[in-house]
C-alpha positions as CSV (number, residue, x, y, z in Angstrom):
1,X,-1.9,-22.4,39.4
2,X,-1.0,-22.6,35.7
3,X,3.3,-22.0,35.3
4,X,2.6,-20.9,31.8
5,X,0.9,-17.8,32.9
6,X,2.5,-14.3,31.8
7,X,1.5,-10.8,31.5
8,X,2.1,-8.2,28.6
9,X,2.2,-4.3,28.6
10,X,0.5,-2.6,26.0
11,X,-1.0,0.1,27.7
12,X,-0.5,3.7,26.0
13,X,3.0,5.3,27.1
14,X,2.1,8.3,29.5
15,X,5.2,10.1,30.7
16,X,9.2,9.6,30.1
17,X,8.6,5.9,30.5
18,X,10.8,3.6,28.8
19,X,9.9,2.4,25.2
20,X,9.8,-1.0,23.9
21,X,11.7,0.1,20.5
22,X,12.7,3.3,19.6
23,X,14.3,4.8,16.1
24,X,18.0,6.1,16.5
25,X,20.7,7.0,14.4
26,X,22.0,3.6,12.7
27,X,25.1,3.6,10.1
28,X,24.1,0.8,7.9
29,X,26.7,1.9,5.0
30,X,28.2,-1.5,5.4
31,X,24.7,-3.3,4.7
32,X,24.6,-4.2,1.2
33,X,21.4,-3.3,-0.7
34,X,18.7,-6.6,-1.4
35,X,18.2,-7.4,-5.0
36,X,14.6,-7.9,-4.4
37,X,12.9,-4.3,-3.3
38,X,9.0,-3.6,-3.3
39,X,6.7,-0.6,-3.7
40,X,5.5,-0.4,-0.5
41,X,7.1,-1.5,2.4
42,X,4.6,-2.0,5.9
43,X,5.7,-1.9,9.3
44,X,3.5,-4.3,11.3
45,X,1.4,-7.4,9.6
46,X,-2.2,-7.2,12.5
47,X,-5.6,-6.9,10.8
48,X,-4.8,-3.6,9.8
49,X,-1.2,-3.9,8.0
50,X,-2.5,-7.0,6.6
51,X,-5.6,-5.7,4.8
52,X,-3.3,-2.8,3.4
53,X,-1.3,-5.3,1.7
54,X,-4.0,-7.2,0.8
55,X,-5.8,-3.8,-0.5
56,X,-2.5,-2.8,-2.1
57,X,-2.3,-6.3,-4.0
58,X,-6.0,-5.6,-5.3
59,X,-4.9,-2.7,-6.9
60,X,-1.8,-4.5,-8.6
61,X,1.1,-3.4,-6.1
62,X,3.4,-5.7,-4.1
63,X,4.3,-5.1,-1.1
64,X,6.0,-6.7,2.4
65,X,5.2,-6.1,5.9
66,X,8.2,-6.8,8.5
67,X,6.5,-8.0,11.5
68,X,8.5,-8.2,15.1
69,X,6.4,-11.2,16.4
70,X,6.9,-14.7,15.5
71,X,3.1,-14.6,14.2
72,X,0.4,-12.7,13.8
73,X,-2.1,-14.7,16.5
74,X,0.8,-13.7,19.0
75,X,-2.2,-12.5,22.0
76,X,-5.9,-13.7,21.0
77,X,-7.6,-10.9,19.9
78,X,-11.4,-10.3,19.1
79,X,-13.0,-8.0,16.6
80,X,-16.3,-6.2,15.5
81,X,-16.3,-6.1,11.6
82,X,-18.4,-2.9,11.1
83,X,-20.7,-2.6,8.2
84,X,-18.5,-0.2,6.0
85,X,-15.3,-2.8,6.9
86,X,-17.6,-5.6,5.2
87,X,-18.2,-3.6,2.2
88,X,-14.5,-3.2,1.6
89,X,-14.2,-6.9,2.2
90,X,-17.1,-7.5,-0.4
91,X,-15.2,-5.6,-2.6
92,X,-12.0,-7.9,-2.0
93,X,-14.2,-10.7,-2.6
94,X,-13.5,-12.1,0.7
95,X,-17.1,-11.1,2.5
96,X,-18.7,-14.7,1.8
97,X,-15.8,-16.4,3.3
98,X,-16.0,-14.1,6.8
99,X,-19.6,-14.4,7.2
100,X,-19.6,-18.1,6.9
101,X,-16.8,-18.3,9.5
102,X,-19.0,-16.1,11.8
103,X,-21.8,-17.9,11.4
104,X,-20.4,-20.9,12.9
105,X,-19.8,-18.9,16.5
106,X,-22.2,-16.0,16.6
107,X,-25.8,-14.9,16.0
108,X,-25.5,-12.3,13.3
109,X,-28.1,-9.9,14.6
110,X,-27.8,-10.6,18.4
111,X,-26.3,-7.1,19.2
112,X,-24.3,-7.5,23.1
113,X,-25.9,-8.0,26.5
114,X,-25.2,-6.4,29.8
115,X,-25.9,-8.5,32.6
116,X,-25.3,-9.1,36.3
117,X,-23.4,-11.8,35.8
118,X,-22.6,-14.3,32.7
119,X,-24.1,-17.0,34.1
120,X,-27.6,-16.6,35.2
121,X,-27.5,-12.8,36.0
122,X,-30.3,-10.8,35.1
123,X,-30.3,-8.7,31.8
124,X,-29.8,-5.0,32.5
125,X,-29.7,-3.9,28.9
126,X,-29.2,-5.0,24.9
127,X,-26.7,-2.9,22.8
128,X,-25.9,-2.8,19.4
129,X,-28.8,-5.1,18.4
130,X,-29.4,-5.0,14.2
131,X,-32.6,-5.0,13.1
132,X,-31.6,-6.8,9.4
133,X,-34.6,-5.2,8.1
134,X,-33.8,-1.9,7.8
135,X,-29.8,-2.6,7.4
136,X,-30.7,-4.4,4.3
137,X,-32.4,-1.6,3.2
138,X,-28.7,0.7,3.4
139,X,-26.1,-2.2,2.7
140,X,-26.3,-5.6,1.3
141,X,-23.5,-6.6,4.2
142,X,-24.3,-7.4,7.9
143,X,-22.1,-6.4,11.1
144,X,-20.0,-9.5,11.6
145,X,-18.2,-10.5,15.0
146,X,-14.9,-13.3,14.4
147,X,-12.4,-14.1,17.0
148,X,-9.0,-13.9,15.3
149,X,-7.9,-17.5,14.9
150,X,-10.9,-16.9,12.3
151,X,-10.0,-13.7,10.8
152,X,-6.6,-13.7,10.3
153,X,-6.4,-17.3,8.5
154,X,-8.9,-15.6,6.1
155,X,-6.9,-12.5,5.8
156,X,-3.8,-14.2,5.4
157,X,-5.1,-16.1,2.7
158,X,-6.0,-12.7,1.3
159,X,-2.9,-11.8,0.9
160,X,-1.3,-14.7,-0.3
161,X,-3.7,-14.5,-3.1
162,X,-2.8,-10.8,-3.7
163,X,0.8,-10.7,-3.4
164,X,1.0,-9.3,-0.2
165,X,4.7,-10.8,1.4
166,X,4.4,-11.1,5.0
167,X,8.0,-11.4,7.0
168,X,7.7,-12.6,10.5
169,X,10.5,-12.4,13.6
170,X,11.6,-9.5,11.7
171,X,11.9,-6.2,12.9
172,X,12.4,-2.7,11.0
173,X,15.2,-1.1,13.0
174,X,15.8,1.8,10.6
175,X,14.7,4.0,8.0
176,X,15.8,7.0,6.1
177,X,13.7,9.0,4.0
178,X,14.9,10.6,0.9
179,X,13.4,12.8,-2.1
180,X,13.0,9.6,-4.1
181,X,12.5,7.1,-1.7
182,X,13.0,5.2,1.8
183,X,15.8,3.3,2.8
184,X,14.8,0.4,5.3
185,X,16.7,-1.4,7.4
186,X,15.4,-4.7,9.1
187,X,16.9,-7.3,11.2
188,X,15.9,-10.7,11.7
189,X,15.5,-11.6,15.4
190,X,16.4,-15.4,15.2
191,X,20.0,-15.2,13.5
192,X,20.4,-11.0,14.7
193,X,21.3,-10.6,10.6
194,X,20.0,-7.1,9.1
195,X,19.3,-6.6,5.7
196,X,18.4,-3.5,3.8
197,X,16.0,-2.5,1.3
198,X,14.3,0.5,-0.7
199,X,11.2,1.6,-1.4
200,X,8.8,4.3,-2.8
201,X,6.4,4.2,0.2
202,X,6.5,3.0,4.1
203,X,3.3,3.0,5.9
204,X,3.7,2.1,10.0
205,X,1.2,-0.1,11.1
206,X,2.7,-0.4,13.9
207,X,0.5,0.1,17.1
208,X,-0.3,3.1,19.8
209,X,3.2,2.6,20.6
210,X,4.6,3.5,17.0
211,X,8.1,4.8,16.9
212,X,7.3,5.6,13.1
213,X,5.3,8.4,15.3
214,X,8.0,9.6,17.4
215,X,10.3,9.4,15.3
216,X,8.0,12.0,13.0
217,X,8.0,13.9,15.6
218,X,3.7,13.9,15.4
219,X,2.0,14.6,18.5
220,X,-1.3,13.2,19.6
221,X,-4.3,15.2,20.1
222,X,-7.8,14.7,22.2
223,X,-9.3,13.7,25.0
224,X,-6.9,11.6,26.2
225,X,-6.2,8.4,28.5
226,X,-8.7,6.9,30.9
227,X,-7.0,4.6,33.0
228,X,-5.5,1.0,32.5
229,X,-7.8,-1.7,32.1
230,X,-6.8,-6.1,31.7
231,X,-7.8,-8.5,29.4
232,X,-8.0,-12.0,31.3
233,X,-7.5,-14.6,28.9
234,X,-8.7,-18.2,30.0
235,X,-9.6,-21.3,29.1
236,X,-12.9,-22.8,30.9
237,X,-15.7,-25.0,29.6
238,X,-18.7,-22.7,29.7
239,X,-20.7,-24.4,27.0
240,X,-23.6,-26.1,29.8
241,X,-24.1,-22.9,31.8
242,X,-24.2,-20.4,29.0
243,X,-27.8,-21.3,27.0
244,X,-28.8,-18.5,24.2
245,X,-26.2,-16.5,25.7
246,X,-23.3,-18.7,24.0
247,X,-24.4,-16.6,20.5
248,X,-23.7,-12.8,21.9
249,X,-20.5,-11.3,20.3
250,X,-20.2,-9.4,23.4
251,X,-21.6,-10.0,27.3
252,X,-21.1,-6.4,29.6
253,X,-21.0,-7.8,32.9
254,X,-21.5,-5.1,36.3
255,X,-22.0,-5.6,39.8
256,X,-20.7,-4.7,42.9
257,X,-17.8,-6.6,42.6
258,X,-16.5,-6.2,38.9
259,X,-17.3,-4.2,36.1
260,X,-15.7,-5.3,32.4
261,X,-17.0,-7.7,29.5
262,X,-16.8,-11.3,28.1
263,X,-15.5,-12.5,24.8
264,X,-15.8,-16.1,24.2
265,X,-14.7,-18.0,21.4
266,X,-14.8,-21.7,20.4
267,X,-19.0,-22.1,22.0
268,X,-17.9,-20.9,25.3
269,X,-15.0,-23.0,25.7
270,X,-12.5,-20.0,25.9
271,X,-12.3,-16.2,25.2
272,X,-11.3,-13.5,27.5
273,X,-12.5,-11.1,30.5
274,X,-11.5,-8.0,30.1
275,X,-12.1,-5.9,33.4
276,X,-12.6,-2.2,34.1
277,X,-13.2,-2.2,37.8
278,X,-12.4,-5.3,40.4
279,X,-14.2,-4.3,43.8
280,X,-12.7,-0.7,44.5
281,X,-9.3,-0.9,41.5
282,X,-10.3,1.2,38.7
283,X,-6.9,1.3,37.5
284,X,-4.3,-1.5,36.6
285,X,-0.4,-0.7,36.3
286,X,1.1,-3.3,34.5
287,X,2.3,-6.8,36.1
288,X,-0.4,-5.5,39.4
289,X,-2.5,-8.5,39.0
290,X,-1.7,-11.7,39.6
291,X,-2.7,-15.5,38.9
292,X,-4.9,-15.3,41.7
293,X,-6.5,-12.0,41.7
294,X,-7.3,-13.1,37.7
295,X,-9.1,-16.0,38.9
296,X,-11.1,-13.8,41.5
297,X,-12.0,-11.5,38.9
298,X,-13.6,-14.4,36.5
299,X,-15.6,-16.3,39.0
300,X,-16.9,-12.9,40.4
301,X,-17.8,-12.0,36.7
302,X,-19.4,-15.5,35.4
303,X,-21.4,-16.2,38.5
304,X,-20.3,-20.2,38.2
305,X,-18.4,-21.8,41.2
306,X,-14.7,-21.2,42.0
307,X,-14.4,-25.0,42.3
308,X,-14.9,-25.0,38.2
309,X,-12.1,-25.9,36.1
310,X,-10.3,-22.8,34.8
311,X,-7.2,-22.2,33.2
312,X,-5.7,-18.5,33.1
313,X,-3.4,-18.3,30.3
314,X,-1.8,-14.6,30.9
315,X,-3.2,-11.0,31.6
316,X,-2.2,-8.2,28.8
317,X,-3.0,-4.8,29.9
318,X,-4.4,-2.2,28.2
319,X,-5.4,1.7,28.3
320,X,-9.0,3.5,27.5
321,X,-7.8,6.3,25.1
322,X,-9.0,8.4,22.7
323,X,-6.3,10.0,21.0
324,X,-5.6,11.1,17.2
325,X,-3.2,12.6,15.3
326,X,-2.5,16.2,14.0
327,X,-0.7,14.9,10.8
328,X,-1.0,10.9,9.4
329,X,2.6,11.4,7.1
330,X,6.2,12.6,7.7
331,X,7.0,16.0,6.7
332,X,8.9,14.8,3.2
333,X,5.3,12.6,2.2
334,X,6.8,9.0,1.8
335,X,6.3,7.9,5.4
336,X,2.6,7.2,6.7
337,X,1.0,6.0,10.1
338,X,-2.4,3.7,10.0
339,X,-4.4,2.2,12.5
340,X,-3.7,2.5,16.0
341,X,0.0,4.4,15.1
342,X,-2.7,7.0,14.1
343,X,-5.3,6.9,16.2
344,X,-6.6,5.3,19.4
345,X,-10.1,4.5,19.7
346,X,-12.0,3.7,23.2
347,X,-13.2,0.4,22.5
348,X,-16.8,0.8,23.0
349,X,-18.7,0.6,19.7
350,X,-16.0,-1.4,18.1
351,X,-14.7,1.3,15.7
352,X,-11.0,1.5,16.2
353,X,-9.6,-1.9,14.1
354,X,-13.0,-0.6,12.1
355,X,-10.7,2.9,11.3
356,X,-7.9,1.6,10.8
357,X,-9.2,-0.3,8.1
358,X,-10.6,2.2,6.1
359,X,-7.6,4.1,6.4
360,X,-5.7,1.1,4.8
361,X,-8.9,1.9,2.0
362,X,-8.2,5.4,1.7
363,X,-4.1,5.0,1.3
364,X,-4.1,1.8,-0.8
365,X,-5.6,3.4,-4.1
366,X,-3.9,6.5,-4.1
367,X,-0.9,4.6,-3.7
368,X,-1.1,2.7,-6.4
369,X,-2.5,5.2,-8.5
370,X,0.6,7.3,-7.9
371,X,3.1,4.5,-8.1
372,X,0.9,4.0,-11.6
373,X,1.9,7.2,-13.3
374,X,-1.9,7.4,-13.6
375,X,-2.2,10.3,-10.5
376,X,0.4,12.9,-9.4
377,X,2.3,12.6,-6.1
378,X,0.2,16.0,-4.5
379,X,-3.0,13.2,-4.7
380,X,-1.0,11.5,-1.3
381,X,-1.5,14.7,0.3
382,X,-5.2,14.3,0.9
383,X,-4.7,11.1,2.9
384,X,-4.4,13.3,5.9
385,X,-6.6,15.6,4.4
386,X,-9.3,13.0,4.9
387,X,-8.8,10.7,7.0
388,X,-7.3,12.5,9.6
389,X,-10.6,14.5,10.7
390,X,-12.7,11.4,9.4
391,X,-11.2,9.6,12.7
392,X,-11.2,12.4,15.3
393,X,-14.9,12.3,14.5
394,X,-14.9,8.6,15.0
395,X,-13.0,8.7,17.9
396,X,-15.3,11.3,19.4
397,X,-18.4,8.7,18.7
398,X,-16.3,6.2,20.3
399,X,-15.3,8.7,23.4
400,X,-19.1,9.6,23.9
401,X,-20.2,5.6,24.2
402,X,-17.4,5.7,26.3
403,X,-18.8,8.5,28.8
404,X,-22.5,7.6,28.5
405,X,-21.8,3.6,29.0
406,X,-18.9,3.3,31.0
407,X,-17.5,6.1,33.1
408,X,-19.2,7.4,36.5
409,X,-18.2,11.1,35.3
410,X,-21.3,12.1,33.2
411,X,-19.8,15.5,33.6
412,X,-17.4,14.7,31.1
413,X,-18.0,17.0,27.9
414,X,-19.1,14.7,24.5
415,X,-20.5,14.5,21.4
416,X,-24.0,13.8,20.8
417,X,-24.0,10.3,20.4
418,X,-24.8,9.3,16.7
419,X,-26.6,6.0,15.6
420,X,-24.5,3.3,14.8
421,X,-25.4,3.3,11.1
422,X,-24.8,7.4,10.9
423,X,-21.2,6.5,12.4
424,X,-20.3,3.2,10.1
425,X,-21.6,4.7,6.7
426,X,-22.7,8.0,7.1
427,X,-19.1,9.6,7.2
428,X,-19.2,12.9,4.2
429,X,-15.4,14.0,3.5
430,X,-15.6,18.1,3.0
431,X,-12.2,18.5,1.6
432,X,-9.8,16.1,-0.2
433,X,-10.1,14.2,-3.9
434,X,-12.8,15.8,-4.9
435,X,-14.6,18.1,-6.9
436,X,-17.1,19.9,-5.0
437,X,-18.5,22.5,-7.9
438,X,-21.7,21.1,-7.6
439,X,-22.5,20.8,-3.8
440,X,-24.8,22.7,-2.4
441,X,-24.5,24.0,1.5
442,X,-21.3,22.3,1.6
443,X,-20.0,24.2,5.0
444,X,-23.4,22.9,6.9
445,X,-21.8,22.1,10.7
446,X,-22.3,18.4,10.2
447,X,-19.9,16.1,8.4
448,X,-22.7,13.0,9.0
449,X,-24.9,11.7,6.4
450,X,-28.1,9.7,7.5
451,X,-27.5,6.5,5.1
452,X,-31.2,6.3,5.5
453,X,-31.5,9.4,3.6
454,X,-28.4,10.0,1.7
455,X,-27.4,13.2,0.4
456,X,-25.5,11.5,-2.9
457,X,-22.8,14.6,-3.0
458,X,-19.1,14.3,-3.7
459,X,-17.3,13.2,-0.3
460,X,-20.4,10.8,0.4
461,X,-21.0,7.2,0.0
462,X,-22.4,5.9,-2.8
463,X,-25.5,4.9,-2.0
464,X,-26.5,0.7,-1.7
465,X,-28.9,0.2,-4.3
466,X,-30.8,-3.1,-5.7
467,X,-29.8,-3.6,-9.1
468,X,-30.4,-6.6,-11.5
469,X,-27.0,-7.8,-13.4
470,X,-28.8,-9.0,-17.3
471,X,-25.0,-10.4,-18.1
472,X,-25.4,-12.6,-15.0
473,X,-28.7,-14.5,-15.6
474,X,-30.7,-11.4,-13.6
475,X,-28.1,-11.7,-10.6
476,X,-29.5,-9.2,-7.7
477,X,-26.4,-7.2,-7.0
478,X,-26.0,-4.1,-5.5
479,X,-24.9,-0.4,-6.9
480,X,-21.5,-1.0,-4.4
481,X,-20.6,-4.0,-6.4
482,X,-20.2,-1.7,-9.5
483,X,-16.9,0.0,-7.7
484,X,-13.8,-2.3,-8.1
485,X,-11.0,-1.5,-9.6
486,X,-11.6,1.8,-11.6
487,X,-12.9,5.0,-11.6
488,X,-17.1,4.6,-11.7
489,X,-19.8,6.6,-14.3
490,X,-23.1,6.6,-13.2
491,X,-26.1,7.7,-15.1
492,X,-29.5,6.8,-15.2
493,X,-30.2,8.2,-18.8
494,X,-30.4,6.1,-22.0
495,X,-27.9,6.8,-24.3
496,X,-26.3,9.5,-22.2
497,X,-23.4,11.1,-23.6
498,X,-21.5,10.8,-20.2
499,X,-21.2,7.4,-21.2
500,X,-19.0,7.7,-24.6
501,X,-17.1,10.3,-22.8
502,X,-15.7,8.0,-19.7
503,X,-14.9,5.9,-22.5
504,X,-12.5,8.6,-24.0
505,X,-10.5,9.5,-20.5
506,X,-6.8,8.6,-20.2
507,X,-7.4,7.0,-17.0
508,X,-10.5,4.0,-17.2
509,X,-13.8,4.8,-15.9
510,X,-16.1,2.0,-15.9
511,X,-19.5,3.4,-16.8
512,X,-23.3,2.2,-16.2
513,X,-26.6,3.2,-17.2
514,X,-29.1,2.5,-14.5
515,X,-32.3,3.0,-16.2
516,X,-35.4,0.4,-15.4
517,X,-34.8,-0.5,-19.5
518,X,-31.0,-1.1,-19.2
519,X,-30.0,-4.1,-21.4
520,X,-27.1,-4.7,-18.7
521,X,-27.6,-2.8,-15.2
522,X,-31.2,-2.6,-14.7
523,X,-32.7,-0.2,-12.0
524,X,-36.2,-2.1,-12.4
525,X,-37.6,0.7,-9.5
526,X,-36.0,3.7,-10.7
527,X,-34.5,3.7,-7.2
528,X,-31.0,5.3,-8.5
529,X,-32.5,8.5,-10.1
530,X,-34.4,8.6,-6.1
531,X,-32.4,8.3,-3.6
532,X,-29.9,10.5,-5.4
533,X,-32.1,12.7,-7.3
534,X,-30.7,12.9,-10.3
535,X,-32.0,15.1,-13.1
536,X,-32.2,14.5,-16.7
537,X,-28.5,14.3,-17.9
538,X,-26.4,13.9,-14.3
539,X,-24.2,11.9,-14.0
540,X,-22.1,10.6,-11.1
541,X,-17.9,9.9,-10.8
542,X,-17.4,7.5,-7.8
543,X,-13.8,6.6,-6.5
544,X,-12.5,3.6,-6.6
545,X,-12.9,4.1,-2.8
546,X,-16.8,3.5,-3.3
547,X,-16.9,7.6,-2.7
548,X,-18.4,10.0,-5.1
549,X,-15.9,12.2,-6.5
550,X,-18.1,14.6,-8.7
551,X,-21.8,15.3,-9.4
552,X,-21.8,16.6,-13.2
553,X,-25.1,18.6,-14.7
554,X,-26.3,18.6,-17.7
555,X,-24.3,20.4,-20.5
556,X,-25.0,20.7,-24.7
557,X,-21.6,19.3,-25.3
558,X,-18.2,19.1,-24.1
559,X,-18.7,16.1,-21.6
560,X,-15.1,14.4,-22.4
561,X,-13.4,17.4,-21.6
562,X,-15.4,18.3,-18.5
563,X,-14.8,14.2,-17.5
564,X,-11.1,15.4,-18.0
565,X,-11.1,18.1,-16.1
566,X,-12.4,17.0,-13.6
567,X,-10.4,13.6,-13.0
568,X,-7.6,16.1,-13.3
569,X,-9.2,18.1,-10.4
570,X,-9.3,14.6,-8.1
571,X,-6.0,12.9,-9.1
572,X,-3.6,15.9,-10.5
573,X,-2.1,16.4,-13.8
574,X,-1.3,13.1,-14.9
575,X,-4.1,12.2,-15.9
């Protein structure tokens, strides 16, 4: 037996149990205020606290996340980078980088397996298998699995790049929220020294366990918690039994001794077991299992002999939840929750890290817009206007893969189940920062959008569409790669006086004629004025988001104060 295994509780808190941390009243008037303050101050530095500062950064706004742990790889993790995740990453400029590092592990398009057993078991099913074809037809980025000694080097460097400050060791032990700002207090948990800082804006990143959320007072809402499952996480040299199977992101494994999944890492030379059901235990209270049982529960899973080498490094356990929020900001507006503070995802169909991620998206832009001068403070508002029933339909996706895949109840009540491309890009936002004076049927009792036949509407995607750069020797791009920074114009009319009028707004709007003669942005098969059905003299506002704001019509004049209006409309009366 190894002596450095250990096991960690991060299951979701049912009942008065004892807390790891919680909030409580802290006189900190002796704590002299730091010199150095920032923005935005983050609670929590995982994948998702660490892409908000890196998104935050993109937009020109420093920031810091306080982290507890002594690093971010602190339990090896896994993750499923979902297609509209990569397109945010594309946009960072980081997308190259990840799919290179993925490359070197995993088979792009080989989807997961569920077999009898790893080794040599028979295949019961493929899930989640891409056909690149037709993705390529909706998004010029591929679903991408990396294990996180991978991801979070790459993210890190991210941030360093952008200006996002990461503090580790260092937790935040208080905050105060005032009318025109937060005070936060942190200490650091190698010398037990606190320091204290303000800031416009604290977002908690900081897991299903978030006292940012109780201390908020913000209940969760849905279906609730499904048991306690384990993660296993060894060390065994798998590489000569696995064959083709070496390349799968993710192998289900059931029989009649074990039901849960491997995640390997490294060819096959590590990863983790994470396990559902061991013989008749369906449920797993923390420190239940030990060295031994972990063992058991591996060699019944992986079919190889018990005399192999193995090394079990700790069990973590875990809940199945699905669980949102009714509000995703304090009461007063300058405290938010992201991620899993937010919202808890059942992990089938990857989407929870996947969420979290756009929520960091969906926050980072109006932030800085607001901390700009260039949006009022009501434009903060809609974050929870959006995103909070953007995720409880997520979550309700993730819930019915859940039911239909995993749980023996199939009386359970669920969701349809959508296709995966429907759920990663087909999200349409029916309230929020918008302007929605052209949408037709906007109440229809569907918020999903078949990316396959987009419905280009304010609160949708912008479409992907093949475009050819003529300022970059004919470069194939796509229409997503036109949203970075700014506002977007689209227009696929010559000489189209939407084009002089984003030219005139207060805030900048980077505008693009996609005609097939366009001496810059060519649309060479007219596929813009298509898929989106545009008329002669449209024009389309995207977000800097990627989402459409605003469909305008034609009009005999007045375009630059229409533009005006209606950028006043999305952002408030600053602009």
């Amino acid at each position: 037996m190894s002596p450095k295994f250990t096991q960690t509780d991060e299951t979701v808190l049912r009942g008065p149990q004892r807390t790891d941390f919680d909030f409580s009243d802290f006189d900190h008037s002796a704590i002299p205020l730091e010199g150095e303050q920032w923005p935005v101050v983050i609670i929590g530095s995982s994948m998702v606290g660490m892409t908000l500062g890196i998104l935050l950064g993109y937009w020109g706004i420093e920031s810091v996340a306080f982290d507890r742990h002594p690093s971010t790889a602190t339990h090896p993790r896994a993750a499923l980078f979902l297609l509209r995740t990569m397109e945010i990453f594309r946009q960072l400029g980081l997308e190259e980088d990840m799919v290179r590092a993925s490359k070197s592990n995993f088979d792009l398009d080989a989807g997961m397996l569920l077999v009898e057993r790893l080794i040599g078991g028979k295949v019961i099913a493929r899930m989640q298998e891409a056909d690149p074809e037709q993705t390529a037809k909706i998004t010029p980025c591929k679903r991408i699995w990396l294990t996180q000694n991978m991801f979070e080097p790459l993210l890190r460097s991210g941030a360093h790049r952008f200006g996002a400050k990461q503090v580790f060791s260092t937790r935040v032990v208080h905050y105060d929220e005032h009318d025109d700002g937060v005070i936060v207090v942190v200490q650091d948990l190698a010398t037990g020294k606190y320091s204290k800082y303000k800031t416009q804006y604290l977002v908690a990143c900081d897991g299903n366990r978030s006292p940012t959320r109780r201390k908020e007072a913000i209940e969760w809402t849905g279906p609730g918690t499904f048991g306690n499952n384990i993660s296993i996480n060894f060390r065994a040299d798998l590489a000569d039994y696995l064959g083709s199977r070496a390349v799968h992101g993710v192998t289900y494994v059931i029989n009649k001794d074990i039901s849960g999944g491997f995640r390997l890492e490294d060819g096959g030379k590590s990863g983790f077991l994470i396990v559902t059901r061991l013989r008749d235990r369906h449920d797993f209270e923390p420190n239940s299992v030990t060295e031994q049982d972990a063992r058991d529960a591996f060699f019944a899973a992986s079919g190889i002999e018990e005399d192999a080498t193995l090394d079990i490094d700790y069990v973590s356990y875990w809940s199945v939840a699905a669980l949102n929020c009714s509000q995703y900001s304090s009461q007063r507006g300058r405290v938010f929750l992201a991620g899993d503070a937010a919202h808890i995802m059942p992990p089938t169909g990857g989407m929870g890290g996947n969420t979290g991620i756009q929520d960091a998206y969906n926050l980072a832009w109006k932030l800085a817009y607001v901390l700009k001068g260039l949006a009022d403070v009501s434009l903060l508002k809609t974050y929870t206007i959006e995103r909070q029933p953007a995720a409880e339909s997520i979550m309700q996706q993730a819930f019915s893969r859940l039911v239909n895949r995993v749980l023996e109840d199939k009386s359970i009540v669920h969701d349809e189940e959508l296709p995966d491309d429907v759920c990663e890009l087909g999200y349409c936002y029916r309230n929020g920062a918008f302007d929605y004076s052209n949408v037709v049927d906007k109440g229809t009792s569907t918020p999903w959008n078949n990316p396959h036949k987009p419905n280009a509407v304010a609160g949708a995607r912008l479409p992907h569409i093949k475009l050819v750069d003529h300022t970059r020797n004919d470069k194939v791009i796509s229409s997503l790669d036109l949203v970075r920074v700014n506002f977007v114009l689209l227009t696929a009319d010559p000489f189209s006086p939407w084009l002089p009028a984003a030219a005139a707004q207060a805030v900048t709007v980077d505008a693009f004629e996609l005609s097939q003669s366009s001496d810059a942005i060519a649309d060479p098969g007219g596929q813009f004025k298509k898929l989106c059905s545009m008329d002669h003299g449209e024009a389309i506002l995207v977000r800097p988001d990627g989402l459409i704001a605003w469909r305008g019509k034609a009009s005999s004049a007045g375009h630059s104060e229409t533009l005006a209006a209606v950028l006043s409309k999305v952002l408030g009366a600053r602009t």
